[in-house]
C-alpha positions in Angstrom: 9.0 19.8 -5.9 11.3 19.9 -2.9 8.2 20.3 -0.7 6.1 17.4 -2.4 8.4 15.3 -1.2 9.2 15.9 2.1 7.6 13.0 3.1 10.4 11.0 1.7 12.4 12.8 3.8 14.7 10.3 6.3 18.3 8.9 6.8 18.3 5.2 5.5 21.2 3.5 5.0 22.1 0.9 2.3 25.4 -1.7 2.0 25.5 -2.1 -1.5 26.4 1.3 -2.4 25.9 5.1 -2.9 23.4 4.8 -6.3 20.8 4.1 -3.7 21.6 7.4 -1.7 18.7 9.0 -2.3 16.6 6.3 -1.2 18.5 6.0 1.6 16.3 9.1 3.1 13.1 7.5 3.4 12.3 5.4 5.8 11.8 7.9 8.5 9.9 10.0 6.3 11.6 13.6 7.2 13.2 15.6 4.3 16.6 14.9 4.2 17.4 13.6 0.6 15.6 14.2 -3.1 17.0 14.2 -6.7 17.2 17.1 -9.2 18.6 16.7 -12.7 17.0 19.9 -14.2 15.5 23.7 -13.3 11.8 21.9 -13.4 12.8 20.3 -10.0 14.4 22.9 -8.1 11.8 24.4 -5.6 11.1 28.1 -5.3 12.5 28.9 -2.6 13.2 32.3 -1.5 17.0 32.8 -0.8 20.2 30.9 -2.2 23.4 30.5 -0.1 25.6 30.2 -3.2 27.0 28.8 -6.2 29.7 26.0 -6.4 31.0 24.8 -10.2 33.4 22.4 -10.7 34.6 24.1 -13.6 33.4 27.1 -16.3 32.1 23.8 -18.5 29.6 22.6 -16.1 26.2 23.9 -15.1 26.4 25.8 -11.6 25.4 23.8 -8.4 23.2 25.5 -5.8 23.1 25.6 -2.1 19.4 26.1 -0.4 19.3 26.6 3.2 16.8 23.9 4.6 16.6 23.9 8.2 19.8 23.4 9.7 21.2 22.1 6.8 21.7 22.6 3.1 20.3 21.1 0.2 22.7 20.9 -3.1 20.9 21.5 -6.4 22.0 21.5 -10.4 24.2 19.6 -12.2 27.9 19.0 -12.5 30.6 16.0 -11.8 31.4 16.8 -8.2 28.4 17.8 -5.5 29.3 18.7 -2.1 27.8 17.4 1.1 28.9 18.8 4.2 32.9 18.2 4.2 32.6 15.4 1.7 31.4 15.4 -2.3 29.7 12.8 -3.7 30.0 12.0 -7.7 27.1 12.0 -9.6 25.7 11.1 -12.7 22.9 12.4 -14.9 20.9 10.3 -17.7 20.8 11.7 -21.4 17.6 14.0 -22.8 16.0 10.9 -24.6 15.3 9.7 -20.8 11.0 9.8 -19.8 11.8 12.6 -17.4 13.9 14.5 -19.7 16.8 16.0 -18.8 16.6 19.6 -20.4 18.5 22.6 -22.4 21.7 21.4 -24.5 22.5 18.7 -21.9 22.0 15.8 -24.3 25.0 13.7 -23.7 24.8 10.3 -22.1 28.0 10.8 -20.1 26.5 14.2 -19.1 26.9 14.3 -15.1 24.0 15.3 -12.7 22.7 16.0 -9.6 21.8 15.1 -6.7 19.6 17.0 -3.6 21.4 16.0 0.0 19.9 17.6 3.2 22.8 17.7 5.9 24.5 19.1 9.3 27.3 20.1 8.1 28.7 23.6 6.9 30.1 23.5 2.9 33.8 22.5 2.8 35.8 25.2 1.7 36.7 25.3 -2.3 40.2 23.8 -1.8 38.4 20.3 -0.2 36.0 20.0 -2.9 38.0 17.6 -4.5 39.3 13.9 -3.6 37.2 13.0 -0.5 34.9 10.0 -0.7 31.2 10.2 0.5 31.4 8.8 4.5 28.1 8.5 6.6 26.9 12.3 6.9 23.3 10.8 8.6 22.1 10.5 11.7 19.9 7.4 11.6 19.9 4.6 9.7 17.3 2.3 8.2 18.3 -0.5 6.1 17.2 -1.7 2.6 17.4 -4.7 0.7 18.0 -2.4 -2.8 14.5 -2.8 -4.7 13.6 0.6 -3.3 16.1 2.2 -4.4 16.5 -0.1 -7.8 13.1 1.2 -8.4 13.4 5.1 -7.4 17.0 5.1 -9.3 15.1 4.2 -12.4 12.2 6.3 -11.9 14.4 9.3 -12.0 17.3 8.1 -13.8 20.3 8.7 -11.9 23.5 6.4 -10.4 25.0 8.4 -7.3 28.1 8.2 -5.5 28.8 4.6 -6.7 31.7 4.3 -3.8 29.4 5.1 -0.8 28.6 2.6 1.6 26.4 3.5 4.7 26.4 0.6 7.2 23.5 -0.7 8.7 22.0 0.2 11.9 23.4 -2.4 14.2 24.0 -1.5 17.7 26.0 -4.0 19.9 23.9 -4.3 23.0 25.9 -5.2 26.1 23.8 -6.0 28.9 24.3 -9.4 30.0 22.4 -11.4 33.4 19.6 -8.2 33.2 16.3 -9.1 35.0 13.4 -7.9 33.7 9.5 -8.5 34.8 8.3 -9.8 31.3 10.5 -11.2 28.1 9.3 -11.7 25.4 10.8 -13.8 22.4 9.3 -12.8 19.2 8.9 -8.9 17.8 6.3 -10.1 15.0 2.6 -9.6 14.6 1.4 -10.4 18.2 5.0 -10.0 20.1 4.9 -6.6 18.8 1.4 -6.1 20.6 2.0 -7.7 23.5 5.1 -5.7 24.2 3.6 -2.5 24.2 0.8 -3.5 26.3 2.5 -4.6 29.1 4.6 -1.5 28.7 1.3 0.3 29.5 1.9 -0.4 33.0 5.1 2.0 33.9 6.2 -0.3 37.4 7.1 -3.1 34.8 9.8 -3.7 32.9 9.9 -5.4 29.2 12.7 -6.8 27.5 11.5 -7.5 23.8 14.0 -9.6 21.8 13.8 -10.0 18.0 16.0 -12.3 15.5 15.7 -10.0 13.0 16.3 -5.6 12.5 14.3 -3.3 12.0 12.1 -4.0 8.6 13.8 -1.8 5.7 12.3 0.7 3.4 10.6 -1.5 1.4 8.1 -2.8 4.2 6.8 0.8 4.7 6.1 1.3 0.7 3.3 -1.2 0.1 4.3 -2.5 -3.4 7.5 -3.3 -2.7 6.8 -5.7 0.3 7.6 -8.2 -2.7 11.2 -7.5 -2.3 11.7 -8.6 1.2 11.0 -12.5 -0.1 13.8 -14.4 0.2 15.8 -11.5 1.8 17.7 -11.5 4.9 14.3 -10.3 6.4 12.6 -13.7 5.9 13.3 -16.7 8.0 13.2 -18.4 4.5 11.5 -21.9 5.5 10.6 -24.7 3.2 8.7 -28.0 3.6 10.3 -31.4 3.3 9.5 -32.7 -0.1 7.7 -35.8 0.0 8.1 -36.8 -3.4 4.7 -36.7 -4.1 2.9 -33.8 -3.6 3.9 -30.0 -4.7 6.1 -31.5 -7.8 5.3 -28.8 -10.1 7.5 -26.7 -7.5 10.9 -26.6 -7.5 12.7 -29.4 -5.5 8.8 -30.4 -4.6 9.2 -27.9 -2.1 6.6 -25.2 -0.2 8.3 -22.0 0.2 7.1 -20.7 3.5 8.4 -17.0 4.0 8.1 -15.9 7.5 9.3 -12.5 8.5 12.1 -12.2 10.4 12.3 -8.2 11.3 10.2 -6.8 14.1 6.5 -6.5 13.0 7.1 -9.8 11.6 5.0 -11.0 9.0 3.0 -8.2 9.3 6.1 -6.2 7.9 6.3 -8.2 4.8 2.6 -9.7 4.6 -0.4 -8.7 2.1 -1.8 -6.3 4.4 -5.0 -7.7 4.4 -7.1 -7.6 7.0 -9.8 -10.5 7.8 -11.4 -11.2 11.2 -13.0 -14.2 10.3 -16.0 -15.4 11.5 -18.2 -15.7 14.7 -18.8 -19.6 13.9 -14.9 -20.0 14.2 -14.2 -18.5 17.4 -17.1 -20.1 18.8 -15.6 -23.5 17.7 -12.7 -22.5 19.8 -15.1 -21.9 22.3 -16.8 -25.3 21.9 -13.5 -26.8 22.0 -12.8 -26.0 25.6 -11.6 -22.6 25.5 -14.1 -20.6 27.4 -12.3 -16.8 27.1 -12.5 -17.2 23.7 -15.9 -16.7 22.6 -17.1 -14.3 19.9 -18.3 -11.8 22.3 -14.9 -11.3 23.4 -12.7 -12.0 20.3 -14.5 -9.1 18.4 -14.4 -6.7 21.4 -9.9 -7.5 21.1 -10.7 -6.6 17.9 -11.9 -3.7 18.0 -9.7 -2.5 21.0 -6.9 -3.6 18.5 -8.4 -1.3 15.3 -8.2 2.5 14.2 -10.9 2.5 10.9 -10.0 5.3 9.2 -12.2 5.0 5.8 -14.4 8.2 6.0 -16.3 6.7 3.5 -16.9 3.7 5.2 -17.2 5.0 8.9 -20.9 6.7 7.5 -22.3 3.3 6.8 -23.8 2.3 10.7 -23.6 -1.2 10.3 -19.8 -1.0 9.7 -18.6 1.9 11.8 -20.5 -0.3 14.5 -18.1 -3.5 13.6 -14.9 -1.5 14.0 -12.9 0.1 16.4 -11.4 3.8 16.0 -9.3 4.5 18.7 -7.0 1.3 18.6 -3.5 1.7 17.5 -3.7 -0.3 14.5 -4.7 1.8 11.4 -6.8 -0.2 9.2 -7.9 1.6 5.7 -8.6 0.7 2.0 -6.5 1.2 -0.8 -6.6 3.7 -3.3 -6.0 1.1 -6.1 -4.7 2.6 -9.2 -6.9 -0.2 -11.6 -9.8 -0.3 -9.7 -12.2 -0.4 -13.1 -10.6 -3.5 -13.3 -11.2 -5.1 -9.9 -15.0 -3.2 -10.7 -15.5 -5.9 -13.1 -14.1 -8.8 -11.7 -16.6 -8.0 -8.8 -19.4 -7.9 -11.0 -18.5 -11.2 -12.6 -18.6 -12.7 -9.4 -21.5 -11.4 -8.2 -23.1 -12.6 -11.3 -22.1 -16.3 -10.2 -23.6 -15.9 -6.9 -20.8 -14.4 -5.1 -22.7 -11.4 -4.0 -20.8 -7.8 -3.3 -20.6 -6.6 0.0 -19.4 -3.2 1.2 -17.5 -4.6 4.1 -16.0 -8.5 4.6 -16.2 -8.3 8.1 -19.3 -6.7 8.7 -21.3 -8.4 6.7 -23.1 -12.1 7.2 -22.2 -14.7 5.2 -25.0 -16.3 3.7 -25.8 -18.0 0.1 -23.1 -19.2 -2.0 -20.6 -16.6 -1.2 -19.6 -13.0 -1.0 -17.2 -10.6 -2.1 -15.9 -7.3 -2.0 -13.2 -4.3 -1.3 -10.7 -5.8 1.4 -9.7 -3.5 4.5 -5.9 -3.4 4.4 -3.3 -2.3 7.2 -1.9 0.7 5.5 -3.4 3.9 5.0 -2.1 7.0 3.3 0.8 4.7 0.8 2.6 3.4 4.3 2.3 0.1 5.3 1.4 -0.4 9.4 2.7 -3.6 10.5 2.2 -4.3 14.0 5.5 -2.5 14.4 4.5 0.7 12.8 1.4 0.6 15.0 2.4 -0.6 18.5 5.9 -0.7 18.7 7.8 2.3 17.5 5.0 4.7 18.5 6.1 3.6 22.0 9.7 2.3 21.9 11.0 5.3 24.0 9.3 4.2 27.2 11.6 3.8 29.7 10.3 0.4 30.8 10.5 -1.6 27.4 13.8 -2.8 25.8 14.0 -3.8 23.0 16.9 -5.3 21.4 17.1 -6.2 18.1 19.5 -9.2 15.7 18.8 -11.5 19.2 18.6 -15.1 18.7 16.9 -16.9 21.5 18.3 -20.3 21.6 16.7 -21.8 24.9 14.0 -20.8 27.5 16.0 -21.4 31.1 13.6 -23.5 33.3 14.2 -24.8 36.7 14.1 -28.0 38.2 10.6 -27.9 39.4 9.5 -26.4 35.7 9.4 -22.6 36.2 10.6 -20.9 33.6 12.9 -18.0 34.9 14.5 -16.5 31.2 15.8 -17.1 28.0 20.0 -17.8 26.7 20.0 -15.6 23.3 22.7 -14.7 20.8 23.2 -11.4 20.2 25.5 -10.5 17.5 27.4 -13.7 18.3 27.7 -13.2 21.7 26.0 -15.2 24.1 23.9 -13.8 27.0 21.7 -14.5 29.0 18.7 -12.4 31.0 15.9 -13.4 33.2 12.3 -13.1 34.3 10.5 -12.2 37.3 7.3 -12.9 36.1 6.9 -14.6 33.2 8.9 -15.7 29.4 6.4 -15.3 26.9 6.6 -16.8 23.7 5.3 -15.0 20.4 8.3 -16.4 17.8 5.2 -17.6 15.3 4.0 -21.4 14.0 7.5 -22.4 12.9 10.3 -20.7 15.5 7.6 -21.1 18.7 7.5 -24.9 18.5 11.1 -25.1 17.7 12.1 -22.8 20.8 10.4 -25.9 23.1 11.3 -28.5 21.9 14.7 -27.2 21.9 14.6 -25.9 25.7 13.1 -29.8 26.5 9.5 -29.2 26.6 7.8 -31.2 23.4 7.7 -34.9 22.8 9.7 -36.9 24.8 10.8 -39.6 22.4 11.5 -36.8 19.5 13.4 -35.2 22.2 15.7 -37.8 23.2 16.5 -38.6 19.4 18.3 -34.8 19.3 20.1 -35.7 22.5 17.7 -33.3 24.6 16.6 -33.4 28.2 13.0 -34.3 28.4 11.7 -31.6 30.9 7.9 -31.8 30.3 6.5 -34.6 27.9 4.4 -32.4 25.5 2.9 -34.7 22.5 1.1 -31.8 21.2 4.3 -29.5 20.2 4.5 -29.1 16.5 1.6 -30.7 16.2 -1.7 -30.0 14.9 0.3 -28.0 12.3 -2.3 -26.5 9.3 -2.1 -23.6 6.7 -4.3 -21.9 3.9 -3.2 -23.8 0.5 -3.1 -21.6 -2.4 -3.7 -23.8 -5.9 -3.2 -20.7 -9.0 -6.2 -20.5 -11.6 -4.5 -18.7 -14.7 -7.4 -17.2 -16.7 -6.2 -15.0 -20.2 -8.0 -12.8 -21.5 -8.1 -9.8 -24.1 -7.3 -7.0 -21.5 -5.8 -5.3 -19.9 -3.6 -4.0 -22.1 0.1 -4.2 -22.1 1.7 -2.3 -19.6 3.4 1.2 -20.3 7.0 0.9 -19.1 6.8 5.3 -18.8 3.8 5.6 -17.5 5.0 2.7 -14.6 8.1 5.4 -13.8 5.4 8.2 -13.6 3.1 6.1 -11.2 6.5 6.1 -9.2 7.1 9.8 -9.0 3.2 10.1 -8.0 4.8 8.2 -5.0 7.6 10.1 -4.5 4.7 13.2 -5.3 2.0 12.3 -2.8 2.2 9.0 -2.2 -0.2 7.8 -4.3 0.1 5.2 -7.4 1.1 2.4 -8.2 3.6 2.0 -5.1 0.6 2.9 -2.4 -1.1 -0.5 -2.8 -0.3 -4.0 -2.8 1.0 -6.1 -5.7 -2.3 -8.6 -5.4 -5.7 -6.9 -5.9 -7.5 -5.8 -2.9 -10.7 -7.8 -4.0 -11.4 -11.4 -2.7 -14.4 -13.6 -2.5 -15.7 -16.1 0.1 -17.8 -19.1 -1.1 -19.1 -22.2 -0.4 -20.9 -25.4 -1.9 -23.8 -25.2 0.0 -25.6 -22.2 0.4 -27.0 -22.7 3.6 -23.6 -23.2 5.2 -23.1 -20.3 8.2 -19.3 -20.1 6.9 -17.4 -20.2 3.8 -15.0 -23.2 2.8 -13.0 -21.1 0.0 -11.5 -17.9 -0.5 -10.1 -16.5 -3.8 -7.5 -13.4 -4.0 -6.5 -12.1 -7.5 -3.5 -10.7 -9.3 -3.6 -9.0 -12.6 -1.2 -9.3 -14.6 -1.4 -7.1 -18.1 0.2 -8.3 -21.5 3.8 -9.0 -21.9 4.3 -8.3 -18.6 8.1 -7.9 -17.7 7.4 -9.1 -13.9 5.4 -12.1 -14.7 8.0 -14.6 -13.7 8.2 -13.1 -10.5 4.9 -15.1 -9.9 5.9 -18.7 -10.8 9.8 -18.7 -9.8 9.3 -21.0 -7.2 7.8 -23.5 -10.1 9.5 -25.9 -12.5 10.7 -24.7 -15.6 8.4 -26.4 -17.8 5.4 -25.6 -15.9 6.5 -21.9 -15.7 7.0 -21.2 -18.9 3.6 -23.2 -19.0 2.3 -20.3 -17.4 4.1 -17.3 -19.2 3.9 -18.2 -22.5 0.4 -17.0 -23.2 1.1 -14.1 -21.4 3.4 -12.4 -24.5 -0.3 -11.9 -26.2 -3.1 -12.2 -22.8 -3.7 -10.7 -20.0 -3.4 -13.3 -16.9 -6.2 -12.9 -14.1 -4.4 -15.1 -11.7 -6.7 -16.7 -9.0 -5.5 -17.8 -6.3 -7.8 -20.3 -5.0 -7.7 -21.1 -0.9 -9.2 -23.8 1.0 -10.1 -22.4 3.8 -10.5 -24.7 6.9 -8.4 -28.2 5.8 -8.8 -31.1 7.8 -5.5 -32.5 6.7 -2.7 -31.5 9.7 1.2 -31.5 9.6 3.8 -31.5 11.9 6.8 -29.1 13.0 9.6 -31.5 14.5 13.6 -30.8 15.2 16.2 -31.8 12.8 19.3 -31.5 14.9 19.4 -30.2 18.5 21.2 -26.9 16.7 18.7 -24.2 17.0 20.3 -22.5 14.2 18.7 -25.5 12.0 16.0 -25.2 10.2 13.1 -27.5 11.8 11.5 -29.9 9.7 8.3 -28.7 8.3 5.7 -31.2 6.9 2.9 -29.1 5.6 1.1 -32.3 4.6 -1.5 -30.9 2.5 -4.6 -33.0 1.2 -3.3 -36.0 3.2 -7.5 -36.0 3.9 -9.0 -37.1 0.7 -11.5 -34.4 1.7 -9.9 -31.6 1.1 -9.2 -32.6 -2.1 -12.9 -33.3 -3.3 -13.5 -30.1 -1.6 -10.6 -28.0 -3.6 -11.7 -29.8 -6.8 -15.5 -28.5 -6.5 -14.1 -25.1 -5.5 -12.3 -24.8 -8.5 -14.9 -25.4 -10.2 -16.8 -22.9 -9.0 -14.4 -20.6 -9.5 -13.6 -21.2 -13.1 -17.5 -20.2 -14.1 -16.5 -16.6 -14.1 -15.1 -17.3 -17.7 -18.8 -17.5 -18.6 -19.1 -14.2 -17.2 -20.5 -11.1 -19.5 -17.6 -9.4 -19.0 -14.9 -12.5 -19.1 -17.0 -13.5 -22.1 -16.6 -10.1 -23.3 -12.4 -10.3 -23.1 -12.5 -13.8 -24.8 -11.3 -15.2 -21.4 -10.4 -18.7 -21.2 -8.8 -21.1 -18.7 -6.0 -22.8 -20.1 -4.0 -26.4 -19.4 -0.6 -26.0 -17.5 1.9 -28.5 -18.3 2.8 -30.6 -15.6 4.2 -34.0 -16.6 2.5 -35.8 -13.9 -1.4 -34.4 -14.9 -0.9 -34.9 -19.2 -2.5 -38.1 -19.0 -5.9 -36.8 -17.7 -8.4 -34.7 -19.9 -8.5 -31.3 -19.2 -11.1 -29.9 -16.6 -11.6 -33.3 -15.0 -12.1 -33.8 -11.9 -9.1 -36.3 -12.0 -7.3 -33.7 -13.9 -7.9 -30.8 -11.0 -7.1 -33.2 -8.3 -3.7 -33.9 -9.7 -3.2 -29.9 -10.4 -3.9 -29.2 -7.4 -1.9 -32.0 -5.4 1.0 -30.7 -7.4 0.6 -27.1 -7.9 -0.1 -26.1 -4.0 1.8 -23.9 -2.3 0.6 -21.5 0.3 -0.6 -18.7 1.4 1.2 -17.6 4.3 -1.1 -18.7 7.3 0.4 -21.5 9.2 -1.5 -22.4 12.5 -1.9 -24.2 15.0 1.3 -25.7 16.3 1.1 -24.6 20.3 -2.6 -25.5 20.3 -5.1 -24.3 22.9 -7.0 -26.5 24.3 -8.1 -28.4 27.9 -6.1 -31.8 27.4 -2.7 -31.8 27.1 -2.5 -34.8 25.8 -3.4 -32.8 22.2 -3.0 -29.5 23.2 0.0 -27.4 24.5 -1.6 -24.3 25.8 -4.7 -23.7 28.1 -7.2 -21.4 27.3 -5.1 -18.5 29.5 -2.1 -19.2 26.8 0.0 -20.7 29.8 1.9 -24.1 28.7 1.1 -26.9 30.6 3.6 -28.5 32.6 5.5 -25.1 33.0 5.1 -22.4 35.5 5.4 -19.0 34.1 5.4 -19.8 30.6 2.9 -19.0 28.1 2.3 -18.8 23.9 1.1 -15.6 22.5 1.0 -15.8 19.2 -0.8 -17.9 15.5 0.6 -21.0 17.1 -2.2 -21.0 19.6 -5.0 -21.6 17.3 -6.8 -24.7 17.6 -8.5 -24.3 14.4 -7.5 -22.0 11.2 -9.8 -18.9 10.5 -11.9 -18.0 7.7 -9.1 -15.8 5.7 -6.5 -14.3 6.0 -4.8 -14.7 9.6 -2.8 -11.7 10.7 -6.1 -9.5 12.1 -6.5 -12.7 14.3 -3.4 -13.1 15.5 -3.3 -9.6 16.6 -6.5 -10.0 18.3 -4.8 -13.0 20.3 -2.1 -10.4 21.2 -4.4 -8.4 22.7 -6.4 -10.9 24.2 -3.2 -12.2 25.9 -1.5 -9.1 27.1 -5.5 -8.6 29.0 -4.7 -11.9 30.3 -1.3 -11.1 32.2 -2.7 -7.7 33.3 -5.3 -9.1 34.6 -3.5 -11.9 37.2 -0.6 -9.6 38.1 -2.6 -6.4 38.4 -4.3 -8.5 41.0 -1.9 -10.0 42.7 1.2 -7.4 42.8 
């Protein structure tokens, strides 16, 4: 077993405690931690080293030699681990995995499997000394990994240990590099190992966050890092109308805050979009960006690495192979399920596709199996794919937990580097070249405004310098809505709380199961009301969720009680198929502006959805749509039925109204994770903050790489685009100072 799961093998470290030891190993994926709590999972391996017992009553402890360390193996109250022990626990024989033989009791102590450096401590220090940091590297975790392992294989293990996280105090202070760049997310990420291509220049990458924990890397638990200290943790100002089914009548807007960036934490769902809305960028007075180009950054961007896939000619012609991010499909572990759902909406007009992004859109819609960025059960953010491939370079720095409070610009509006916090020290570095920006839709507007560049009257309010009178900054602000369609039905089944521990050890196996895919389905559909339109208007993801599901409220814990349990309550006897319904290209725009001149404040975020009575008749018809599935052969088949949420403010209007869906869905919206459009490109800066080179206007040497750019939303979901504009704009600065220097 010891060799199944040496991909697990890694030194993580975890401040809540020693039970998450073993998990603790995994990040770096190198075998130096597993768990044993009987003889069916000690490896076969040819020689032992010894036998250590803490006394004639327990069951011996073995030592394997495993590279240059030693793994410990059996059961007993005291394992040690190099010159320390650590305490350890076993669970009783009633347990799914079983511990064997005549050890029955629940107070029975285990075992637990530790790879390390360190020679055996002689008998005489076996005793008394606590568990210290006997790693190398650490990665850090916010515990749902290791919540979820622990249980898998039932053990609690040295309760006492505490590994700190990796935090390295940097202290370089008044550095010049050629290029900084603020941001480590889905396009700074890119853009810093592109310019680090070129070995004469020198990158300084700075990132708020750390480096994303365990649970980025295993898809499933990407849920876990919500609301963490690996989310920026946003929420839009409630303006006591809309979004009153949420709690405080608020839009939670998680934004990742860890390099990679949302793409650590995201969906991992990868969308292009669609000629027609690049070429609108085009039309809008941005000449680089026309589809011919955008899909050639795309594919420079991608590594396809579906053999299955890659033998149809139309799609291995629409990708890239020899990018460095790894696109794939998932091996979902209910895909007769999603088999169905795709049927039903084919049947509805939604035809099935083999690829999203290669195929056409045409009739009323299509739909199919979603490429994903992660391949083999391992997410690859931006991060995984660009950055730590090539963080050794000698010409890129990259410095983690670093605020950037201000952009430094001269007199005569040249920006020349950035004042950041670094572990609450202040410092300050500059550029010879160029700051770039790539801090996302929220932090990127923030950042100007606070270093003076943004509307002058908004900046004056917050006691701030106008430099360069920018209208356009935090403006022009629009996202993806999401409005949920609970449909019940007969199945699936209730889920099987065994057989979702043994999905886990097929992780810990062969990464594979339930943990090597997203929580959401990888199946979406793309539709519109006309069927001659060249683009869709709506998208539609899909979770299932199976009977009497334990995790349910997990979906609806940002709503009001009443509508929750609204939600849940037909759950104890139905299956939910929860739709999540997306309007794809809203005409209704927000705003990102300061609320104190602090730039550890939260900005003010007014998502301002369906302030266009448009995009309201357009949801409402979509939803309509949508909802025909129930009249489905196989939604018809599992007695599948959409049901009435309670939400105080929609009682009064009959059920399936068009009245009835506006009000749901006024109230009900929250979103789906794709804010735009707040540094838009365009020609006039009177509405527009970037041109179409990405360079701010009014300010030499400064220039937005990043979602923010976007003059208009996509068609889906937005993180394949905004690595594409990191490309894009890394060409861009090659391309004048290759010239020129």
């Amino acid at each position: 077993m010891l060799e199944q799961l040496s991909f697990l093998q890694t030194n993580v470290n975890h401040s809540a405690g020693a039970q998450d030891l073993l998990l603790q190993s995994m990040a770096e994926w190198q075998v130096d931690l597993a768990v044993a709590c009987e003889p069916y999972f000690v490896p076969p391996l040819p020689h032992w080293l010894g036998v250590l017992t803490r006394s004639g009553t327990a069951p011996p402890l073995s030592l394997i030699e495993r590279g240059s360390g030693y793994v410990v193996v059996g059961w007993g109250e005291y394992v040690v681990v190099g010159t320390h022990f650590l305490r350890t626990r076993c669970v009783p024989r009633e347990s799914p995995l079983g511990v064997g033989g005549s050890h029955r009791r629940a107070d029975r102590q285990g075992v637990m499997v530790a790879c390390v450096s360190d020679p055996v401590a002689p008998a005489e220090r076996r005793r008394g000394y606590r568990v210290r940091n006997t790693v190398n590297t650490c990665t850090s975790t916010t515990g749902a990994a290791t919540q979820l392992f622990a249980s898998a294989i039932n053990f609690l293990a040295a309760t006492q240990c505490i590994i700190p996280e990796r935090q390295r105090h940097y202290a370089g202070d008044h550095e010049t590099y050629d290029f900084i760049i603020i941001g480590g997310g889905s396009a700074g990420s890119v853009v810093a190992s592109r310019l680090s291509e070129i070995k004469k220049w020198n990158i300084l990458l700075l990132e708020a966050g750390s480096e994303p924990p365990i649970e980025s890397d295993i898809p499933y638990l990407g849920q876990y890092l919500f609301q963490s200290k690996y989310d920026w943790q946003y929420y839009t100002q409630n303006d006591g109308v809309k979004h009153q089914a949420l709690k405080a009548g608020s839009v939670y807007w998680p934004r990742g805050k860890m390099l990679g960036g949302c793409s650590s934490m995201n969906g991992m769902i990868y969308v292009r979009g669609r000629d027609c809305d690049f070429q609108a960028w085009e039309n809008a007075g941005n000449p680089n960006w026309t589809p011919e180009n955008v899909n050639f950054y795309f594919k420079k961007a991608e590594s396809l690495q579906d053999n299955e896939l890659l033998k149809d000619p139309d799609i291995r012609d629409t990708y890239g192979y020899d990018g460095p991010q790894v696109i794939n499909t998932f091996n979902i572990t209910y895909r007769e399920i999603t088999e169905k759902v795709l049927e039903s909406w084919d049947y509805i007009g939604f035809k099935r596709v083999a690829d999203i992004n290669a195929h056409g859109f045409n009739g009323l819609g299509i739909s199919g199996i979603l490429r994903s960025t992660a391949a083999n059960g391992r997410r690859y953010s931006t991060y995984r794919s660009y950055l730590d491939p090539n963080r050794k370079r000698k010409n890129l720095k990259i410095v983690t937990n670093a605020f950037v409070t201000k952009v430094l610009i001269t007199g005569n509006s040249h920006a020349y580097g950035v004042e950041v916090d670094i572990m609450k020290q202040k410092k300050t570095f500059y550029a010879n070249f160029e700051v770039i920006l790539s801090a996302g839709s929220v932090n990127t507007p923030q950042l100007l405004m606070l270093s003076g560049i943004g509307p002058a009257e908004h900046l004056l309010s917050k006691n701030i310098s106008c430099i360069v009178n920018l209208p356009a900054v935090g403006r022009n602000l629009h996202d993806h809505s999401l409005i949920p369609i609970a449909i019940y039905g007969d199945d699936p089944g209730q889920e099987n709380k065994e057989e979702k521990l043994f999905e886990v050890t097929k992780y810990m196996y062969n990464r594979t199961g339930l943990l090597a895919h997203n929580i959401i389905t990888d199946i979406s559909a793309f539709f519109s009301r006309n069927p001659d339109m060249a683009y869709p208007e709506f998208q539609s993801h899909l979770t299932v969720i199976r009977k009497n599901s334990q995790s349910i409220k997990n979906f609806f814990h940002n709503y009001q009680d009443d509508t929750q349990k609204s939600f849940i309550e037909f759950n104890t006897k139905k299956a939910l198929y929860l739709f999540q319904f997306n309007l794809l290209h809203p005409l209704s725009r927000g705003s990102i502006y300061l609320k104190t001149s602090n730039p550890y404040d939260h900005p003010i975020i007014n998502g301002n959805y369906f302030s266009e009575i448009r995009d309201l008749e357009a949801t409402v018809d979509g939803i309509k749509m949508l909802t025909e599935i129930v009249n489905t052969p196989y939604f018809k088949s599992i007695n599948a039925f959409v049901q009435r949420v309670n939400i105080p403010q929609c009682n009064k209007y009959d059920f399936k109204s068009d009245s009835y869906w506006q009000c749901y869905a006024i109230n009900t919206c929250s979103t789906v994770y794709h804010p735009v459009g707040t540094a838009k490109m365009g020609p006039n800066p009177r509405d527009s903050v970037v041109n179409n080179f990405l360079k701010v206007y009014g300010v030499m040497r400064l220039r937005v790489i990043d979602a923010s750019i976007m003059p208009s939303i996509t068609s889906g979901n937005t993180n394949a685009p905004t690595i594409m504009i990191g490309e894009m704009g890394s060409d861009m600065i090659k391309a004048e100072y290759l010239s020129h220097y």
